[in-house]
mmCIF file of the N, C-alpha and C atoms, coordinates in Angstrom:
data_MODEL
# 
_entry.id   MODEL 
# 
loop_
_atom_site.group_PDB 
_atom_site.id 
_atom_site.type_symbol 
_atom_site.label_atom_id 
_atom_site.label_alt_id 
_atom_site.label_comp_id 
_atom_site.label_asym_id 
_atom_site.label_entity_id 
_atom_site.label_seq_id 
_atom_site.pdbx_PDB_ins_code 
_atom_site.Cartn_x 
_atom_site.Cartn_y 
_atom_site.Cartn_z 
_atom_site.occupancy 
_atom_site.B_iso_or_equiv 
_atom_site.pdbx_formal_charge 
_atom_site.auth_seq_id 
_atom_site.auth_comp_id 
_atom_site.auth_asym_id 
_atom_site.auth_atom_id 
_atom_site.pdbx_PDB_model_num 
ATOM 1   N N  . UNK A 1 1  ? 122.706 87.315  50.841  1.00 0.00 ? 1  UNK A N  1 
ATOM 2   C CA . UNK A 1 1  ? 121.467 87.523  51.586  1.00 0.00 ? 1  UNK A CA 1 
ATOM 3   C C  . UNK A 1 1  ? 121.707 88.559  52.700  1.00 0.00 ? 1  UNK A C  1 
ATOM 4   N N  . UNK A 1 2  ? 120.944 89.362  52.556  1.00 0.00 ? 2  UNK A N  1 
ATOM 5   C CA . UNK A 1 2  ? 121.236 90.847  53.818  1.00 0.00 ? 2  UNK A CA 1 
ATOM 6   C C  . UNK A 1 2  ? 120.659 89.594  55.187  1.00 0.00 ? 2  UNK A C  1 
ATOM 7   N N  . UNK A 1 3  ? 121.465 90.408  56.536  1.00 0.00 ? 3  UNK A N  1 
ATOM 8   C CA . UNK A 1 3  ? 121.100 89.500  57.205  1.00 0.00 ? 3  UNK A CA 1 
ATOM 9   C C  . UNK A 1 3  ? 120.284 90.538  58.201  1.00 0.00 ? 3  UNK A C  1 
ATOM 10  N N  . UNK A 1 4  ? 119.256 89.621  59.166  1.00 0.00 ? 4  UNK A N  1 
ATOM 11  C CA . UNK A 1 4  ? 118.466 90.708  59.769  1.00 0.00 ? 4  UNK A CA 1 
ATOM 12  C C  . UNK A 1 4  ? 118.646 90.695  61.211  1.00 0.00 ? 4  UNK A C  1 
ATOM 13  N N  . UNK A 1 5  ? 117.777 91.773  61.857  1.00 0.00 ? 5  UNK A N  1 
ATOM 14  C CA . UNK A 1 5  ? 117.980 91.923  63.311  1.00 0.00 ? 5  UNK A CA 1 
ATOM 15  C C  . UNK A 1 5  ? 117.645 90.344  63.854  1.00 0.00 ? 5  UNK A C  1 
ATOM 16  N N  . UNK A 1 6  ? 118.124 90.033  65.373  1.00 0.00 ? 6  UNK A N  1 
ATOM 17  C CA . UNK A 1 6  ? 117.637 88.931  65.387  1.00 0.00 ? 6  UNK A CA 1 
ATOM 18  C C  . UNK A 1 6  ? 116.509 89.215  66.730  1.00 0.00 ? 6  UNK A C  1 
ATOM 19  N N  . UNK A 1 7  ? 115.113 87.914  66.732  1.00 0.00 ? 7  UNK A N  1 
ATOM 20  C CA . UNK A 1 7  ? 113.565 88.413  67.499  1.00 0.00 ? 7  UNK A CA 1 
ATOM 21  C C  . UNK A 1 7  ? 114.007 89.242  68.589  1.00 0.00 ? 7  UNK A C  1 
ATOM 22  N N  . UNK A 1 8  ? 114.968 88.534  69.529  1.00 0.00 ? 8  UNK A N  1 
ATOM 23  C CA . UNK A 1 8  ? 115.536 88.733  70.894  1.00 0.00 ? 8  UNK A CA 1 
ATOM 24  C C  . UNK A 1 8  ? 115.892 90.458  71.106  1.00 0.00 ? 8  UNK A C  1 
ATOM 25  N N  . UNK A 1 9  ? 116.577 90.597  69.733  1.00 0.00 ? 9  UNK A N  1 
ATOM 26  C CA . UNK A 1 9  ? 116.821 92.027  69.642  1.00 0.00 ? 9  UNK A CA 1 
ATOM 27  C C  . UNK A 1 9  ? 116.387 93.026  69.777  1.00 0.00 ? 9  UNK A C  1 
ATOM 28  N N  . UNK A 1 10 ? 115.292 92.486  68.970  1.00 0.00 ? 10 UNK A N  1 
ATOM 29  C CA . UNK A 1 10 ? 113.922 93.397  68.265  1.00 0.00 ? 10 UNK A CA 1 
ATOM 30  C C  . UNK A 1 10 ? 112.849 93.747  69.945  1.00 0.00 ? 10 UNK A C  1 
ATOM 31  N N  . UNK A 1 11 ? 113.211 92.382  70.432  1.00 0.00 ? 11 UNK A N  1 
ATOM 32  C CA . UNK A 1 11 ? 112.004 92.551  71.435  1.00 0.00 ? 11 UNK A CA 1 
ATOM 33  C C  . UNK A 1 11 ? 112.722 93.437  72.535  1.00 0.00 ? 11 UNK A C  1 
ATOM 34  N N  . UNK A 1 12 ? 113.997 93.320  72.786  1.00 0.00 ? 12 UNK A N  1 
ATOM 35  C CA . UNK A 1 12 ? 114.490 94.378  73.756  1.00 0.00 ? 12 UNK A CA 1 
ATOM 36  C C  . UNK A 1 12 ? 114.504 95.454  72.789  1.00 0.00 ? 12 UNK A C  1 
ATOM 37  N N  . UNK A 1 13 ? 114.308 95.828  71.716  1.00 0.00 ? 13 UNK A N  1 
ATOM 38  C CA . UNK A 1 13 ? 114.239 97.332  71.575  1.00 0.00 ? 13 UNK A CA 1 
ATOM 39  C C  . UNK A 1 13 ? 112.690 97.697  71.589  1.00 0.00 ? 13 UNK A C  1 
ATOM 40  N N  . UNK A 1 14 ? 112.038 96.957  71.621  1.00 0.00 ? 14 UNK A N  1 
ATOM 41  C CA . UNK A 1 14 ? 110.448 97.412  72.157  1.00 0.00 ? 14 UNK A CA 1 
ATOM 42  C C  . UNK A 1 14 ? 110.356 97.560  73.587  1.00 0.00 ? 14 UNK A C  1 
ATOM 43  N N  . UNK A 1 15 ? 110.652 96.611  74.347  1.00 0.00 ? 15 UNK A N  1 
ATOM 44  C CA . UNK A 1 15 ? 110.944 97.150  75.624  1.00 0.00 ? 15 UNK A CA 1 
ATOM 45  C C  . UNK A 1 15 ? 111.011 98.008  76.295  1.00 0.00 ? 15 UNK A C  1 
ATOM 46  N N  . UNK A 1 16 ? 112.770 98.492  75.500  1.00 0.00 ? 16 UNK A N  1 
ATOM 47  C CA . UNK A 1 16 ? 113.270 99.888  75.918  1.00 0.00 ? 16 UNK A CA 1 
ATOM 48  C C  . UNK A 1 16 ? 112.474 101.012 75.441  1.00 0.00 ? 16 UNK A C  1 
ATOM 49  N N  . UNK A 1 17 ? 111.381 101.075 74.349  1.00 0.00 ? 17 UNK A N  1 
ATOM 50  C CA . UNK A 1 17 ? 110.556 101.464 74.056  1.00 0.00 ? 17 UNK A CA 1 
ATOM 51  C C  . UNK A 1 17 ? 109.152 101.894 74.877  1.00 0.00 ? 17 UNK A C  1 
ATOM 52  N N  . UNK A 1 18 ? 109.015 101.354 75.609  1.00 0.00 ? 18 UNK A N  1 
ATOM 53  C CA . UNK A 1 18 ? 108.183 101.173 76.015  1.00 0.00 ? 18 UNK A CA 1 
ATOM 54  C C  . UNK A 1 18 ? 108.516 101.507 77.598  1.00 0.00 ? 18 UNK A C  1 
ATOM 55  N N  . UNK A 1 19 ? 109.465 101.034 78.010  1.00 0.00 ? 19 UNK A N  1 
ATOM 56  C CA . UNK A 1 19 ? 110.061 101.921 79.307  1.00 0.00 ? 19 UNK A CA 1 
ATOM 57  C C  . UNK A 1 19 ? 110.306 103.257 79.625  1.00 0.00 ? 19 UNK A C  1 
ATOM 58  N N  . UNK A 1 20 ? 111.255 103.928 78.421  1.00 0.00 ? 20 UNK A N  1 
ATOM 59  C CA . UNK A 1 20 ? 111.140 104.794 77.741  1.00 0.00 ? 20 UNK A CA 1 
ATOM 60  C C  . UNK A 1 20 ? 109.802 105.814 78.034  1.00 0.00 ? 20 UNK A C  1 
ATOM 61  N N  . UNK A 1 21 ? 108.814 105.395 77.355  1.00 0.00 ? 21 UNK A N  1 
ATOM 62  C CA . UNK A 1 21 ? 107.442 106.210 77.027  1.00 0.00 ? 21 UNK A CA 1 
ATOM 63  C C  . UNK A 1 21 ? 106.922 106.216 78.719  1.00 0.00 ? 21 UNK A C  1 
ATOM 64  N N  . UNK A 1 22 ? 106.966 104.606 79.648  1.00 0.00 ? 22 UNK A N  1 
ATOM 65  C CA . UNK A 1 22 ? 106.534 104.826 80.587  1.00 0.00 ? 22 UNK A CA 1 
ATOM 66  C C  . UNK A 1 22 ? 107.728 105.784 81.615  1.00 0.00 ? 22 UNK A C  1 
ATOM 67  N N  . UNK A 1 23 ? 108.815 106.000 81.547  1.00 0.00 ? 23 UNK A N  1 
ATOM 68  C CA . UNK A 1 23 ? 109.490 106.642 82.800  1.00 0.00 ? 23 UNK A CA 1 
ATOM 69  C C  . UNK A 1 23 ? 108.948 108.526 82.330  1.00 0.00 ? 23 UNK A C  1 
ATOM 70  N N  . UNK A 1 24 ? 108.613 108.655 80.961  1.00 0.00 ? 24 UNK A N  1 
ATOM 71  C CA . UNK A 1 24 ? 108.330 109.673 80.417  1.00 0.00 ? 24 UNK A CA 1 
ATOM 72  C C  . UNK A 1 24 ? 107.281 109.988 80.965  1.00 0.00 ? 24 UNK A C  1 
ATOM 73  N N  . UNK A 1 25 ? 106.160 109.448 80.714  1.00 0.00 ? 25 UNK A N  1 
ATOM 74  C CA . UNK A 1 25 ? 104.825 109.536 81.549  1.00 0.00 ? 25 UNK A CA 1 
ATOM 75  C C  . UNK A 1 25 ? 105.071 110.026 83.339  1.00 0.00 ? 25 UNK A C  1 
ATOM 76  N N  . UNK A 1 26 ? 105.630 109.206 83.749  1.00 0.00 ? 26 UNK A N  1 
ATOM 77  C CA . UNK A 1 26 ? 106.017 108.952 84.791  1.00 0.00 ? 26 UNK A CA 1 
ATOM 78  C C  . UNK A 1 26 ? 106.888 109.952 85.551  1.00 0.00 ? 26 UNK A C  1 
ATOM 79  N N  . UNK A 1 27 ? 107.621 110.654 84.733  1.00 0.00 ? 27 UNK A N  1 
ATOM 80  C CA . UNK A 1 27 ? 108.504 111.345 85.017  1.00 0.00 ? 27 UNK A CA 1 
ATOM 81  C C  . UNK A 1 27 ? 107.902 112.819 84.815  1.00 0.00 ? 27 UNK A C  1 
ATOM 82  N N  . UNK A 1 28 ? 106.781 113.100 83.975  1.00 0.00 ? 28 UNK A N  1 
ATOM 83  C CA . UNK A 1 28 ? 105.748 114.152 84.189  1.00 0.00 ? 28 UNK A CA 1 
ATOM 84  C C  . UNK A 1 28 ? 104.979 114.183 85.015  1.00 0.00 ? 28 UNK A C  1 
ATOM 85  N N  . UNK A 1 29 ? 104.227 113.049 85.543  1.00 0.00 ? 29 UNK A N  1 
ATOM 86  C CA . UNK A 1 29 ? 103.514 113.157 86.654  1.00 0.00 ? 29 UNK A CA 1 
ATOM 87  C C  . UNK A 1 29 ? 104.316 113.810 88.057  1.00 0.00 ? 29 UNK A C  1 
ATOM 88  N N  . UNK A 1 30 ? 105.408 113.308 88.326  1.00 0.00 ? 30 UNK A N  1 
ATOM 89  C CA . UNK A 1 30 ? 106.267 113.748 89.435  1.00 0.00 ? 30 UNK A CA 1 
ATOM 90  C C  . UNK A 1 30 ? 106.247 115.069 89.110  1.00 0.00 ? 30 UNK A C  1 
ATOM 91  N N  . UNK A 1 31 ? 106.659 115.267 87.830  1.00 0.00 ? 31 UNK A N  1 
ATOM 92  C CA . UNK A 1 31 ? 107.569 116.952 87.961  1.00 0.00 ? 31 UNK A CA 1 
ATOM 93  C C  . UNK A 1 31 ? 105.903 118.374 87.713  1.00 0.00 ? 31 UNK A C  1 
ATOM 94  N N  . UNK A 1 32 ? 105.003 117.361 87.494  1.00 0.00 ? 32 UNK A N  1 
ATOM 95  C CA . UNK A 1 32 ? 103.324 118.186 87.810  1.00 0.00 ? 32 UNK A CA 1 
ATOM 96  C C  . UNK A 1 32 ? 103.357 118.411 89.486  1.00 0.00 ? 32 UNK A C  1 
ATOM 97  N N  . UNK A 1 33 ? 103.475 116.986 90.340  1.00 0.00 ? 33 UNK A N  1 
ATOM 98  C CA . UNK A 1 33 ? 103.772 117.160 91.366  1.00 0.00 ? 33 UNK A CA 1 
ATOM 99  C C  . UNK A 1 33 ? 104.315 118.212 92.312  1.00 0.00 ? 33 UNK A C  1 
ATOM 100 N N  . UNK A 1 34 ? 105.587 118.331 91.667  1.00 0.00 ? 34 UNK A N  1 
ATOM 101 C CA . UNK A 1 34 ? 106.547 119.233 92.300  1.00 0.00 ? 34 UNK A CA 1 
ATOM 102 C C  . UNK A 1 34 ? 106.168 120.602 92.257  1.00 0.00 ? 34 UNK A C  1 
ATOM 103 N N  . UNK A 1 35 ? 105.852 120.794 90.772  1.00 0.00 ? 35 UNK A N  1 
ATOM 104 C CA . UNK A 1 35 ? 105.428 122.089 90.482  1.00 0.00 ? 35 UNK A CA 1 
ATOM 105 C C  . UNK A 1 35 ? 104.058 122.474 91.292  1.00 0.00 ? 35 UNK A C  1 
ATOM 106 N N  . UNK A 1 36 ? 103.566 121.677 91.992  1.00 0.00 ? 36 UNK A N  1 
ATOM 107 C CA . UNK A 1 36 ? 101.997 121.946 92.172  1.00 0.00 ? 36 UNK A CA 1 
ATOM 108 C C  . UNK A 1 36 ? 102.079 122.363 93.998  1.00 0.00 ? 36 UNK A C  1 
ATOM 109 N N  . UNK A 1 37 ? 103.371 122.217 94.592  1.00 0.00 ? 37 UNK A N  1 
ATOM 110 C CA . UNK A 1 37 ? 104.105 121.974 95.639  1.00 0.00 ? 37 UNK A CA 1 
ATOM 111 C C  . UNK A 1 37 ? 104.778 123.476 95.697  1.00 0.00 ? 37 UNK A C  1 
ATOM 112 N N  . UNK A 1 38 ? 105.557 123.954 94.457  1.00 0.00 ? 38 UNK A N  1 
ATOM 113 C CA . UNK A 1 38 ? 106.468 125.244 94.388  1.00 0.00 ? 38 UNK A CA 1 
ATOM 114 C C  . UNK A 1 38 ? 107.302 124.783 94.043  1.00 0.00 ? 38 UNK A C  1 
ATOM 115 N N  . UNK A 1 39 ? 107.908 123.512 93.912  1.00 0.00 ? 39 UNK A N  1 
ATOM 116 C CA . UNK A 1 39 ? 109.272 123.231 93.627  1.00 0.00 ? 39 UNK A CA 1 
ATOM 117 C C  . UNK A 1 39 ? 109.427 123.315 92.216  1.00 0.00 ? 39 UNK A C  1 
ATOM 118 N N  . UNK A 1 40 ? 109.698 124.310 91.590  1.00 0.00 ? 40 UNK A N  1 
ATOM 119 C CA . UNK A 1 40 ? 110.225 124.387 89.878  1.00 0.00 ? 40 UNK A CA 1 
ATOM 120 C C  . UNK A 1 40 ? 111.305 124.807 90.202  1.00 0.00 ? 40 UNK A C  1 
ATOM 121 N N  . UNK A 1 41 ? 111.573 125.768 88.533  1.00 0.00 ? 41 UNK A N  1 
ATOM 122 C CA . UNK A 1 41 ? 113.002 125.630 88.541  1.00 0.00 ? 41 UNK A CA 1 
ATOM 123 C C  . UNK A 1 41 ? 113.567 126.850 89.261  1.00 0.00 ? 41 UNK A C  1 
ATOM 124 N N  . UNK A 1 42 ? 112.489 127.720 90.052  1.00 0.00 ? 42 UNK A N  1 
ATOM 125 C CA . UNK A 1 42 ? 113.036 129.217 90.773  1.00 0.00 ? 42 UNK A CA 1 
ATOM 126 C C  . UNK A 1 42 ? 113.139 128.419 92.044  1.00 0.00 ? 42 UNK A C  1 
ATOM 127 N N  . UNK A 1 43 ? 113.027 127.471 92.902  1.00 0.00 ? 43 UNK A N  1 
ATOM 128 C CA . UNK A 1 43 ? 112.519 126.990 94.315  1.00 0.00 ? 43 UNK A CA 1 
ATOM 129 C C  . UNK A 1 43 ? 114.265 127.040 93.929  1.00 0.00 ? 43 UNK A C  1 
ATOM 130 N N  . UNK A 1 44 ? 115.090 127.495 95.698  1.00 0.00 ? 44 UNK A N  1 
ATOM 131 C CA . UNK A 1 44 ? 116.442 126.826 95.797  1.00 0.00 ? 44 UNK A CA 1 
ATOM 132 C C  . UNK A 1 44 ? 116.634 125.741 96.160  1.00 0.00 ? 44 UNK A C  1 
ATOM 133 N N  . UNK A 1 45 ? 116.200 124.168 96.064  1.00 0.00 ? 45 UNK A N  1 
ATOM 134 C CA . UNK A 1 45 ? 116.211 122.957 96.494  1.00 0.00 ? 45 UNK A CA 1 
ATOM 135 C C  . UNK A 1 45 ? 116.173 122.425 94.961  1.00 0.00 ? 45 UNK A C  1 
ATOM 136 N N  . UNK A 1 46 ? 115.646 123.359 94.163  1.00 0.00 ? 46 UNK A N  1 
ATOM 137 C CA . UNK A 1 46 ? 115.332 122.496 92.528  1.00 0.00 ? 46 UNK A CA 1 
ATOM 138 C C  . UNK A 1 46 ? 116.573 121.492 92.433  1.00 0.00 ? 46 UNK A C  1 
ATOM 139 N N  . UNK A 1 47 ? 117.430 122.168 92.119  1.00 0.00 ? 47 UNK A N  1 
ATOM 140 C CA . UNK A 1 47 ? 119.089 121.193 91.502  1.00 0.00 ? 47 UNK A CA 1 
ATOM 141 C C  . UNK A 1 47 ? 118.965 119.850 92.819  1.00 0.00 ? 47 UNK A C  1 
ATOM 142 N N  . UNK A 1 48 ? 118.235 119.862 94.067  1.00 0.00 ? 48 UNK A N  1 
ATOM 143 C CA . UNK A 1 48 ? 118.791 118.684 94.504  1.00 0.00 ? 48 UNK A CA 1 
ATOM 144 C C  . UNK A 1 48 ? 117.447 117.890 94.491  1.00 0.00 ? 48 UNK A C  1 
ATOM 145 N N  . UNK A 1 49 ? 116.396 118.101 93.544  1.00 0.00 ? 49 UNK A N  1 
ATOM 146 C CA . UNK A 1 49 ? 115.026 117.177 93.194  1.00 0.00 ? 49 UNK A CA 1 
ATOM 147 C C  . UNK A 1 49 ? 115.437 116.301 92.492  1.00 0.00 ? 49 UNK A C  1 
ATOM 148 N N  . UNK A 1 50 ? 116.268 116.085 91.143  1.00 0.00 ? 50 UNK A N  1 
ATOM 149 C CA . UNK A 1 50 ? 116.248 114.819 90.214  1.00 0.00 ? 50 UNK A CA 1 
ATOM 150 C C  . UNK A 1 50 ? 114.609 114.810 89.819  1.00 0.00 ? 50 UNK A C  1 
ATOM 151 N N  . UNK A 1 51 ? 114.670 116.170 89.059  1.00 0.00 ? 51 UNK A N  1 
ATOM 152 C CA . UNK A 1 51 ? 113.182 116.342 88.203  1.00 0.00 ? 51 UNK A CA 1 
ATOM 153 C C  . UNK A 1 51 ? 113.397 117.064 87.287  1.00 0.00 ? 51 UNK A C  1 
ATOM 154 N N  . UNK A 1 52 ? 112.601 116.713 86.103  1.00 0.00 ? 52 UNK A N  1 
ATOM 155 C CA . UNK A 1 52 ? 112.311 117.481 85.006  1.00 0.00 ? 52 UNK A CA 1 
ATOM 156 C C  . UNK A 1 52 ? 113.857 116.625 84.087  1.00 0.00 ? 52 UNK A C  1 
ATOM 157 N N  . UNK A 1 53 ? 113.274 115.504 84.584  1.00 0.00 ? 53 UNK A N  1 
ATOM 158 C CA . UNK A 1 53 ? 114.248 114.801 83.574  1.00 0.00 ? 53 UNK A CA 1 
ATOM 159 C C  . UNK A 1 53 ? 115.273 114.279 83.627  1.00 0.00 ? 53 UNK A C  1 
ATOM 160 N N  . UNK A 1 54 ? 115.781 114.453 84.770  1.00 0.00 ? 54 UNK A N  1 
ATOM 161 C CA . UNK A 1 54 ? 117.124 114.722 85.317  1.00 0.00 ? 54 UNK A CA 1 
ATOM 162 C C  . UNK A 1 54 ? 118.079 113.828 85.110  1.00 0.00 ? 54 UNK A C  1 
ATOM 163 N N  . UNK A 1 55 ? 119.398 113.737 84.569  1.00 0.00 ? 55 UNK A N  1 
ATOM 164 C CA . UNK A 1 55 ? 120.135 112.573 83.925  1.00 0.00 ? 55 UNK A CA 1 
ATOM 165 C C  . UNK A 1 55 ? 120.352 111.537 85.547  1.00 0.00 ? 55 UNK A C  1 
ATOM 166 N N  . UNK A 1 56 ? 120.474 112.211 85.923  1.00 0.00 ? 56 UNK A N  1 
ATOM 167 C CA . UNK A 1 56 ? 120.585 111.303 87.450  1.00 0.00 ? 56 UNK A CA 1 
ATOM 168 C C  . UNK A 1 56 ? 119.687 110.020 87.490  1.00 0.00 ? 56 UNK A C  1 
ATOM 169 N N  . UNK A 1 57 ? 118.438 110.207 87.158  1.00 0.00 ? 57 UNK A N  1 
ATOM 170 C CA . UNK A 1 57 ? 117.950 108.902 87.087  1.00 0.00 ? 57 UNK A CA 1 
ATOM 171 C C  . UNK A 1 57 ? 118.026 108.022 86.312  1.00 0.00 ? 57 UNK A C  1 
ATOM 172 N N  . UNK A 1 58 ? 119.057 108.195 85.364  1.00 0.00 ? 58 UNK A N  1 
ATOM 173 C CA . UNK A 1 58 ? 119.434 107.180 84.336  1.00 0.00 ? 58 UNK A CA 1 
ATOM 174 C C  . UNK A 1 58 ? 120.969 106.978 85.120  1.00 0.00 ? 58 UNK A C  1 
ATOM 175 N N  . UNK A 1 59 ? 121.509 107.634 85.528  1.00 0.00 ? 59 UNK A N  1 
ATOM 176 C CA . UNK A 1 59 ? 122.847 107.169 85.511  1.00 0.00 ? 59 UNK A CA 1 
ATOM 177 C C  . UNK A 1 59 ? 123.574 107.367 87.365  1.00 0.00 ? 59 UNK A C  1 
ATOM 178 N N  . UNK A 1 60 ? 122.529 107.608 87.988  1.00 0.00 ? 60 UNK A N  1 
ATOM 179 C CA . UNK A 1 60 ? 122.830 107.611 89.502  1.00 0.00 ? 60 UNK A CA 1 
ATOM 180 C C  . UNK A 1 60 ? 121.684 106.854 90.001  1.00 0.00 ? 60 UNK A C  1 
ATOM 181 N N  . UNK A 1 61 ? 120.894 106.366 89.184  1.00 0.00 ? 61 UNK A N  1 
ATOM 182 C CA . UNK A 1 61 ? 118.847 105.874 89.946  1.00 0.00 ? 61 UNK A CA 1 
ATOM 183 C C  . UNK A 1 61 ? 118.892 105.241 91.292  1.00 0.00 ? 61 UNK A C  1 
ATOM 184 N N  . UNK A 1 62 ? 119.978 104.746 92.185  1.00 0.00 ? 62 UNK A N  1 
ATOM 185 C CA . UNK A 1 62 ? 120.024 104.496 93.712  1.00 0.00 ? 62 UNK A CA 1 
ATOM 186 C C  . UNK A 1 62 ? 120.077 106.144 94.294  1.00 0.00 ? 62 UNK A C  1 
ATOM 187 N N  . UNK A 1 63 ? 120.561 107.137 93.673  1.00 0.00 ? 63 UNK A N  1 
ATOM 188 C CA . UNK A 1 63 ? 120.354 108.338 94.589  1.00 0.00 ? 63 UNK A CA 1 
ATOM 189 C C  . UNK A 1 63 ? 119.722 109.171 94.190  1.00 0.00 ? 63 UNK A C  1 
ATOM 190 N N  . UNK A 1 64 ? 118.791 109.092 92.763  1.00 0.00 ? 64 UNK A N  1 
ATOM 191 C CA . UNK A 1 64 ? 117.762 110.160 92.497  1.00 0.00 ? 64 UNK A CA 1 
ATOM 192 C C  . UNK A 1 64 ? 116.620 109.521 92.947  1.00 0.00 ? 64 UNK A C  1 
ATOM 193 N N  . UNK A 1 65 ? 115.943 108.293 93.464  1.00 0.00 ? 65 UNK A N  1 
ATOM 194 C CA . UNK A 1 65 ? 114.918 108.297 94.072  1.00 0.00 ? 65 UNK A CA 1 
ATOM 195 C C  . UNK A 1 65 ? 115.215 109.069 95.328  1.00 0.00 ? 65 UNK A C  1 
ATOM 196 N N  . UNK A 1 66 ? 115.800 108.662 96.552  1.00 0.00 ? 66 UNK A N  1 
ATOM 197 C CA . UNK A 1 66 ? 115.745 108.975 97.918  1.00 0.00 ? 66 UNK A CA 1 
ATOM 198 C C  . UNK A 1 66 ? 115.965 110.718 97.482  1.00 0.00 ? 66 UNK A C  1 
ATOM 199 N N  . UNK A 1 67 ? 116.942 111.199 97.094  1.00 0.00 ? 67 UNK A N  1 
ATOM 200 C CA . UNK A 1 67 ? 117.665 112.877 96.600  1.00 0.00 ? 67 UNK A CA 1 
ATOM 201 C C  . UNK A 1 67 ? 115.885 113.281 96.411  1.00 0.00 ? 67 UNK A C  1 
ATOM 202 N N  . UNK A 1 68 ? 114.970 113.032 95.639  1.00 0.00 ? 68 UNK A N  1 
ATOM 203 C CA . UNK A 1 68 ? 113.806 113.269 95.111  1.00 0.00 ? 68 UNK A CA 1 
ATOM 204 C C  . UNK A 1 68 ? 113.011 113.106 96.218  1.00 0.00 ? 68 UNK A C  1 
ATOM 205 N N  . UNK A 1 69 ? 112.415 112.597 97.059  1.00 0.00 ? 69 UNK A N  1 
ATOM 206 C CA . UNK A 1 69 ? 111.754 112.421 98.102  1.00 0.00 ? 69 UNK A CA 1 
ATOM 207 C C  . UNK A 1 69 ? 112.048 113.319 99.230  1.00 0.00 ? 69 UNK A C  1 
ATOM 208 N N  . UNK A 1 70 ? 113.531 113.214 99.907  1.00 0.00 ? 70 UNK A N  1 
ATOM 209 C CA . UNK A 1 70 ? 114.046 114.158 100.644 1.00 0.00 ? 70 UNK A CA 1 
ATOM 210 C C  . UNK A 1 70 ? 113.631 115.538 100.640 1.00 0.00 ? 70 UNK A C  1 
ATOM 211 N N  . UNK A 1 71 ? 113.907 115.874 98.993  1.00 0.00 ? 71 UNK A N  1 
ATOM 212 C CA . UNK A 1 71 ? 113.767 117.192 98.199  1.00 0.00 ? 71 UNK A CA 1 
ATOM 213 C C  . UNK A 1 71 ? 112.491 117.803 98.663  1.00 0.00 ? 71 UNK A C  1 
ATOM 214 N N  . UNK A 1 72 ? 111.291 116.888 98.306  1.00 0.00 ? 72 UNK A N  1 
ATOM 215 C CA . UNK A 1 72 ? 110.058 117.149 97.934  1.00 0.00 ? 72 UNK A CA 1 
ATOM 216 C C  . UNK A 1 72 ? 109.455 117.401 99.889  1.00 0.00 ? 72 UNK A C  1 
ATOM 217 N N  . UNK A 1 73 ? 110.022 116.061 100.554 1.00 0.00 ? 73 UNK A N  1 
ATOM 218 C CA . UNK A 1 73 ? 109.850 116.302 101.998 1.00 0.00 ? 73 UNK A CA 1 
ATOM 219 C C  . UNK A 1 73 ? 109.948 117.705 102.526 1.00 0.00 ? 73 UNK A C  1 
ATOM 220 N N  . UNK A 1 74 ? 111.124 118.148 102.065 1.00 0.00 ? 74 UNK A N  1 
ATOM 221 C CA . UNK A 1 74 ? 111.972 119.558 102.683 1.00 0.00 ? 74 UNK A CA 1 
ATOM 222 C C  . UNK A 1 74 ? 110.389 120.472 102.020 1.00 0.00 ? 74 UNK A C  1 
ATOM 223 N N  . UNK A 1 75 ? 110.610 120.507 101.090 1.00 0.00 ? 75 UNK A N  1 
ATOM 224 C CA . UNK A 1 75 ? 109.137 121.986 100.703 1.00 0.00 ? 75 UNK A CA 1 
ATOM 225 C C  . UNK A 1 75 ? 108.041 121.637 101.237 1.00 0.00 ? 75 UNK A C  1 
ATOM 226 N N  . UNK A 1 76 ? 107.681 120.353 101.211 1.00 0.00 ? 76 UNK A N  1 
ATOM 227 C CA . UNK A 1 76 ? 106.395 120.545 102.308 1.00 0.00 ? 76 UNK A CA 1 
ATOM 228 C C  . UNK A 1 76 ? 106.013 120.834 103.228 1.00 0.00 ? 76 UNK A C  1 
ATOM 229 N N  . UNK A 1 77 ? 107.728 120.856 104.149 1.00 0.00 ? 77 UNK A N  1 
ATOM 230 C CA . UNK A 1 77 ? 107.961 121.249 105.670 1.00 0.00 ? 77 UNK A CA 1 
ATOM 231 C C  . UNK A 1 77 ? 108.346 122.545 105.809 1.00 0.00 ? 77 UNK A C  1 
ATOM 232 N N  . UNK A 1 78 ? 108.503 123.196 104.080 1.00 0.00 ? 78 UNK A N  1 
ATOM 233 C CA . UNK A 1 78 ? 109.338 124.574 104.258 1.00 0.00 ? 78 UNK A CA 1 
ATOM 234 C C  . UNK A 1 78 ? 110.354 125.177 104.538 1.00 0.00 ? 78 UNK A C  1 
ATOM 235 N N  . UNK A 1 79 ? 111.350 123.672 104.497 1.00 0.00 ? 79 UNK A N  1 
ATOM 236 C CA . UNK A 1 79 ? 112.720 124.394 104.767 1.00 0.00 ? 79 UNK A CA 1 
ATOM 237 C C  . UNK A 1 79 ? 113.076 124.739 102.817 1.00 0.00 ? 79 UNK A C  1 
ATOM 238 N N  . UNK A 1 80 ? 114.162 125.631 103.271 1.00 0.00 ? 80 UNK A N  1 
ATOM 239 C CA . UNK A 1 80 ? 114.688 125.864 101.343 1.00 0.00 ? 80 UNK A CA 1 
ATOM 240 C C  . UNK A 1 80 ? 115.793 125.632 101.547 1.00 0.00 ? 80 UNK A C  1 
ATOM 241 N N  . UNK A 1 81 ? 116.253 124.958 102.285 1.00 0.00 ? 81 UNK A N  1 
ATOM 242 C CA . UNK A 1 81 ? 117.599 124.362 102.295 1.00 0.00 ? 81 UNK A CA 1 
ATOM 243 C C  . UNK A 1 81 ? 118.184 123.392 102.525 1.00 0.00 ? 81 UNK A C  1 
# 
């Protein structure tokens, strides 16, 4: 008898599914944000936003929120550095 995934499994891979689609969503709205601000990828502050995807928020996410805010603070105030 082939044996199958088990529910528990199944339901954390919908989950992650679904987290997934929302940090995606989520993670466009910000980087519309930024861009709507100046901060793309010519602004010199870009590399320290944690936008447009940025692996940092999967694998640093205690310092790409605050890094991202800071970032976004600084261009509104006009510093580029």
């Amino acid at each position: 008898m082939r044996k199958q995934v088990p529910k528990y499994v199944k339901e954390l891979v919908r989950k992650r599914t679904k987290a997934a689609q929302k940090l995606r969503e989520t993670g466009i709205a910000v980087d519309e944000y930024c861009s709507s601000i100046g901060l793309d990828e010519f602004h010199p502050l870009f590399d320290d936003a944690c936008i447009i995807s940025d692996i940092r928020i999967w694998c640093e996410e205690d310092h790409a929120e605050p890094n991202t805010l800071e970032t976004i603070e600084k261009v509104l105030n006009g510093e580029t550095e």
